[in-house]
C-alpha positions in Angstrom: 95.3 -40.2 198.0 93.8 -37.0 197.1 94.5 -34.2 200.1 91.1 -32.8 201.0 91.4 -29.2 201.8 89.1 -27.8 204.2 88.1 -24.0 205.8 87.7 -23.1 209.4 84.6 -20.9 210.4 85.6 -19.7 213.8 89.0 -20.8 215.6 87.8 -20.4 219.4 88.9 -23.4 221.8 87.1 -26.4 219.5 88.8 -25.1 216.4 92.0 -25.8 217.9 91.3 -29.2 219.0 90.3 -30.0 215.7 93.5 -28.1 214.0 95.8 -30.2 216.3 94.3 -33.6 215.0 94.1 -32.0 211.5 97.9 -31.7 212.1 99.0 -34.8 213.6 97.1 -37.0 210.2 97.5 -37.4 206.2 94.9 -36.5 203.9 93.4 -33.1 205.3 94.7 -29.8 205.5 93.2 -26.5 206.4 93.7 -24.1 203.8 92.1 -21.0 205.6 90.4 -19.8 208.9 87.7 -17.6 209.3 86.7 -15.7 212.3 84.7 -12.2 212.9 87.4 -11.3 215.4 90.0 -11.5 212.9 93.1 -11.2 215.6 91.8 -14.9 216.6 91.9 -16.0 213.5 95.7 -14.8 212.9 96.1 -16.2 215.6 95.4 -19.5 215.1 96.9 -19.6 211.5 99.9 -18.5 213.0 100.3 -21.5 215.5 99.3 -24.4 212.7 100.4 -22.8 209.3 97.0 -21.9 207.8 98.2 -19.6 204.8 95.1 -17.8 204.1 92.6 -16.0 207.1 89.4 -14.0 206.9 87.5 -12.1 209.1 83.9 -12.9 206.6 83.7 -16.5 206.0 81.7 -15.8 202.9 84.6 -14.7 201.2 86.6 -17.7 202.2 83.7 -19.6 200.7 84.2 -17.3 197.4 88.1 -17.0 197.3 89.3 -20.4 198.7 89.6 -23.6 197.2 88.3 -25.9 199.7 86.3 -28.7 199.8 84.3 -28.4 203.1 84.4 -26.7 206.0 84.5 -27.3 210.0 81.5 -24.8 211.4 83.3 -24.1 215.2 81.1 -21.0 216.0 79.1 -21.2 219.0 76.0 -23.3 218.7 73.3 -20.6 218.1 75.7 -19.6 215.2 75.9 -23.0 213.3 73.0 -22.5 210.6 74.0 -19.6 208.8 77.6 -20.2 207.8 76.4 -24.2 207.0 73.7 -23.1 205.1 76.1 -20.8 203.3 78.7 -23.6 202.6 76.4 -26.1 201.6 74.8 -23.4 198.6 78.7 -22.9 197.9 79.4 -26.5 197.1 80.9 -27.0 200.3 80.6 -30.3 202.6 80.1 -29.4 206.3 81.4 -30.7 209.2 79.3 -29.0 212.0 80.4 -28.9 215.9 77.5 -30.5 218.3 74.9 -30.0 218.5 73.5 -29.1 215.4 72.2 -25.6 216.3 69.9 -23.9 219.4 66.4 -24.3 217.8 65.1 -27.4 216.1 63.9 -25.3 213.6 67.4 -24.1 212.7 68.7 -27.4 212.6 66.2 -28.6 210.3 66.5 -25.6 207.8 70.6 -27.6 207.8 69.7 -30.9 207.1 66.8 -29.5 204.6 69.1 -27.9 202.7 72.1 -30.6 202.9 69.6 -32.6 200.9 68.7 -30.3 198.3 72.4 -29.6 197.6 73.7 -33.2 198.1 76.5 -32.1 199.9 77.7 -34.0 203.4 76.4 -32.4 206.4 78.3 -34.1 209.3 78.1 -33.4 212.9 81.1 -33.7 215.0 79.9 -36.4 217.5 83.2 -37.7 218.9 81.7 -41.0 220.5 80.7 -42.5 217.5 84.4 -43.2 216.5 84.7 -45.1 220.3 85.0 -49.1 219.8 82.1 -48.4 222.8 79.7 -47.1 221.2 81.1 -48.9 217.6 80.4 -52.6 219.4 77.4 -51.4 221.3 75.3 -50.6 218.3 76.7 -54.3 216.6 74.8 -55.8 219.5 72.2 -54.5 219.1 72.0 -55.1 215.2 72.9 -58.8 215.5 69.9 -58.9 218.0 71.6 -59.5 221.2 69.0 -57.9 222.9 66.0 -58.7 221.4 63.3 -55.9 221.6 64.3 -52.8 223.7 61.5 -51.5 226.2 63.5 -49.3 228.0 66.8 -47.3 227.9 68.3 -44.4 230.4 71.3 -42.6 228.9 73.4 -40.2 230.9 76.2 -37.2 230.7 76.3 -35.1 233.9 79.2 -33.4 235.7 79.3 -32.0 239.6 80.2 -28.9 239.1 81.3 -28.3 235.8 79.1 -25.4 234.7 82.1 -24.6 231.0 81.0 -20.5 231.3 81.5 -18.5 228.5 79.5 -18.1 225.3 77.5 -21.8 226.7 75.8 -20.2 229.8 74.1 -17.2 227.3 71.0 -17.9 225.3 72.0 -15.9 222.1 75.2 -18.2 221.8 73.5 -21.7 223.1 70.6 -21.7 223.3 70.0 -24.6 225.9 72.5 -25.6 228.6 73.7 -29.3 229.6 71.1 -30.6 227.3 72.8 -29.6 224.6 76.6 -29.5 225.5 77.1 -32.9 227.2 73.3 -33.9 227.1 73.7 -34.3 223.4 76.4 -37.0 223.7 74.3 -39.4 225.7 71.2 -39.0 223.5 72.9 -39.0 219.5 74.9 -42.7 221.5 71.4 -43.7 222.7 69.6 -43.1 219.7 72.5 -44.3 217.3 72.7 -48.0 219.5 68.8 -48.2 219.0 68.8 -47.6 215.5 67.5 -44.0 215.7 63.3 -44.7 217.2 61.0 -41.5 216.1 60.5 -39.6 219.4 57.0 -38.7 219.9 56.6 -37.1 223.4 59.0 -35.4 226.1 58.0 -34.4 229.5 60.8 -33.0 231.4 62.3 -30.8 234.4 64.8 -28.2 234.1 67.0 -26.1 236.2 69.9 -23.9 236.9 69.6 -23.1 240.6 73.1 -24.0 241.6 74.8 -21.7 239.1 72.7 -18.6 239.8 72.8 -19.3 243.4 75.4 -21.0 244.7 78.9 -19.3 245.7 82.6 -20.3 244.5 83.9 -23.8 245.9 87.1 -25.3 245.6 86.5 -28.3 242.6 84.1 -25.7 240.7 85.2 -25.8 237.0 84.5 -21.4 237.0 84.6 -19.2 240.3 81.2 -17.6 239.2 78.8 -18.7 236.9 76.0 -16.8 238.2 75.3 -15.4 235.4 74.0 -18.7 233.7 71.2 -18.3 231.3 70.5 -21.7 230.2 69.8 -25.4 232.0 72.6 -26.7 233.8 70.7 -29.6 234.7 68.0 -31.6 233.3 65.6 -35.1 233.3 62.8 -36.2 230.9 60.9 -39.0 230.2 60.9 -40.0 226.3 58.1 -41.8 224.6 58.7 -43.1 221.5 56.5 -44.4 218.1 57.9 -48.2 218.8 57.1 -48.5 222.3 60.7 -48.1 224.0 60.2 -45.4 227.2 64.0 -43.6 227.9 65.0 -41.9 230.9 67.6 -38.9 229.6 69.0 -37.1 232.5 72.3 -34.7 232.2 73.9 -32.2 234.5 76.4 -29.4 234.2 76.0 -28.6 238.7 74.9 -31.1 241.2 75.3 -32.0 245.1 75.9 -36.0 243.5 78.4 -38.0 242.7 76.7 -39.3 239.6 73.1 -39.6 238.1 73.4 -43.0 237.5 74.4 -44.7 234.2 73.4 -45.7 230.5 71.7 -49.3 229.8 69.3 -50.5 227.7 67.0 -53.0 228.5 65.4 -55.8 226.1 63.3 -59.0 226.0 66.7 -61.1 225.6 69.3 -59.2 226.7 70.8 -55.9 228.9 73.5 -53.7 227.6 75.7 -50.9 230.0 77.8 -49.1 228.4 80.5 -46.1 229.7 82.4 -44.1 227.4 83.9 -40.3 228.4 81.1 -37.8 228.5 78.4 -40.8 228.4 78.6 -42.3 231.6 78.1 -45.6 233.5 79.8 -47.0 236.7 83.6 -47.1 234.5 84.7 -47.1 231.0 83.7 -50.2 229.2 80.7 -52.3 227.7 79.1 -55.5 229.4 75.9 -57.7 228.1 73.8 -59.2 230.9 71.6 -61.9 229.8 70.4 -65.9 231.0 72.8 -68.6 229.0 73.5 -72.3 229.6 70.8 -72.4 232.7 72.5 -69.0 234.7 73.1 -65.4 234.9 76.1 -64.6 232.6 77.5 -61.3 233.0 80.2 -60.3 229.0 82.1 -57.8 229.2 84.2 -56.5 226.5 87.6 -56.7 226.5 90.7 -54.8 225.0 88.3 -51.3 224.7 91.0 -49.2 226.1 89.3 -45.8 226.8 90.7 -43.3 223.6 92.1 -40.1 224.4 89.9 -37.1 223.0 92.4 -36.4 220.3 92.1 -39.4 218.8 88.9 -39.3 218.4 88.9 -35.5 217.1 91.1 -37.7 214.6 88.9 -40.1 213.2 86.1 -37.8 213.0 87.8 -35.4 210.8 89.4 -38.8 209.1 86.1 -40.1 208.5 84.9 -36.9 207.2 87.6 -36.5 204.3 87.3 -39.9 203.8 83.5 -39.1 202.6 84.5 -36.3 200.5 86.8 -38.4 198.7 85.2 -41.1 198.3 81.6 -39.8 197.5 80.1 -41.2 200.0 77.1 -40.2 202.3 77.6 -38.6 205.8 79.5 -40.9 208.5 76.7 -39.7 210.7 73.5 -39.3 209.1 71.9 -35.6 210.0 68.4 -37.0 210.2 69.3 -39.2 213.1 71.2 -36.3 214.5 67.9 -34.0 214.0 66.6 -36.3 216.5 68.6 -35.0 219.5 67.1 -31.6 218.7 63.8 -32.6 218.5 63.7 -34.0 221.8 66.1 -31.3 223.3 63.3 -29.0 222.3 60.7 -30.8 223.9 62.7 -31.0 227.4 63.0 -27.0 226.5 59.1 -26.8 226.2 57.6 -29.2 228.5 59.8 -27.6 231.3 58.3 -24.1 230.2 55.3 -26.1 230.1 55.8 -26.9 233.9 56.9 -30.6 233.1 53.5 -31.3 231.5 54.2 -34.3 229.1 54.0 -32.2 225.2 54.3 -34.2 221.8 56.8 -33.9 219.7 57.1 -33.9 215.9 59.8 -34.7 213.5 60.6 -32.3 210.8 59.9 -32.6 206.9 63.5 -32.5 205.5 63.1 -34.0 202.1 
């Protein structure tokens, strides 16, 4: 089995994770990290035994030989050094989301197409057996025709700080950093429906305004830029209406959970950041003349690392193989293109605004 040797483009706290499951599976190595503050990027080479670091990833793209690269910059930051690595020749394995603007994400998947190399986004949950078994259901028909989904990822008071809370790093808030998760597994178990209309509220009240409490994630986050909390209503071409609702800083327990609803069949699911009442998957539906309530059984919940495994698995496993992109980028353009319509109908003062998907071809 050929090794497939892969670059780092940044080596903050994401690139780490993904070093340490790098390091703990065969047939992937890192061959060289790249990071504008170059003492990071020692750093970091130091702790896993990366023998070659630079502080301008386009070198690395000149001097190294690597197959792809893992883009761990902050998410405002993800176009230009995958745009550079896919001209180089390079597959891409890009960190959610795909980028801040839909527009920047769709120059990414534009030009993963022209240069037939993989564009991946890291998207954890599609590697659960949750998410894995949820979308079977829903291809073998289970459901019949869904009408109407909700999908969740929220948090109490777990505003992260740091480069999420500024605009020229982000770009959006909980939309994007946990929001994402709940709409790329809703979209994926649905079979990826073209979104055309968003009308949603935004807010980040409690982290501008609200002091220090014990259970807070950060002591002050009042210097929050973005959302840290968010609902819309999605209308999409084939009739299905979804409820997406996500939150970094709430007085609530939870905002409720992710189901979908259809003509034959119900489906919860609850899996890490996208949540429902516990960890697990259950089908409600009417069989042998009563309510019957499956549940599925042996889905222990996966630890985060082992995930971060078969995500970087699954990626080497394309390069090698020459096969397409374990997770397609147009679906994942998707999640931006509604993410930028709860952006603008909010600005818009929740006034329902269409939405249209990029050209990429």
């Amino acid at each position: 089995m050929r090794t497939i040797r892969v670059g780092l483009i940044g080596s903050g706290g994401i690139a780490q994770t993904h070093c340490r499951a790098i390091s703990e599976v065969e047939g992937i190595e890192i061959a060289a990290v790249s990071d504008i503050v170059v003492e990071k990027a020692q750093k970091t080479a130091a702790q896993f035994g990366i023998p070659a670091v630079y502080s301008d990833y386009n070198k690395m793209l000149q001097e190294t030989d690597i197959d792809g690269v893992i883009v761990c910059t902050p998410t405002a930051l993800h176009a230009a050094p995958t745009i550079a690595a896919l001209k180089a020749g390079k597959h891409v394995l890009a960190e959610k989301p795909m980028e801040a603007t839909l527009d920047a994400a769709a120059e990414m998947v534009r030009t993963a197409h022209a240069t037939g190399k993989i564009l991946m986004v890291a998207l954890k949950l599609r590697f659960s057996p949750q998410v894995i078994t949820a979308r079977r259901v829903v291809t073998e028909g289970t459901l019949g025709d869904i009408y109407y989904a909700e999908c969740v990822a929220d948090r109490r008071r777990g505003n992260p700080g740091g480069s999420f809370v500024r605009k020229d790093t982000a770009g959006f808030g909980a939309a994007a950093d946990i929001g994402v998760y709940a709409l790329d597994t809703a979209l994926y178990i649905m079979g990826h429906p073209k979104p055309i209309s968003v009308s949603a509220i935004t807010s980040n009240y409690l982290s501008k305004n609200n002091p220090a409490v014990l259970g807070a994630w950060n002591p002050d986050v009042t210097n929050t830029e973005v959302e840290d909390f968010g609902v819309a209503w999605v209308r999409f071409e084939n009739g299905i209406r979804m409820v997406f609702k996500t939150s970094w800083c709430m007085h609530m327990d939870s905002l409720g959970g992710t189901f979908f609803l259809g003509t034959k069949a119900g489906l919860r699911i609850g899996v890490s950041e996208v949540k429902g009442p516990e960890e697990g998957l259950w089908v409600y539906r009417d069989e042998f003349g009563t309510l019957t309530n499956t549940s599925a059984l042996f889905m222990r919940p996966l630890q985060g690392i082992e995930l971060f495994k078969r995500e970087n698995l699954a990626f080497a496993d394309a390069i090698r193989e020459g096969k397409p992109s374990p997770i397609d980028p147009d679906g994942m353009l998707l999640t931006n293109v509604i993410i930028q319509g709860v952006i603008d109908s909010s600005a818009a003062g929740g006034k329902e605004v269409a939405v249209t998907v990029p050209d990429v071809h």
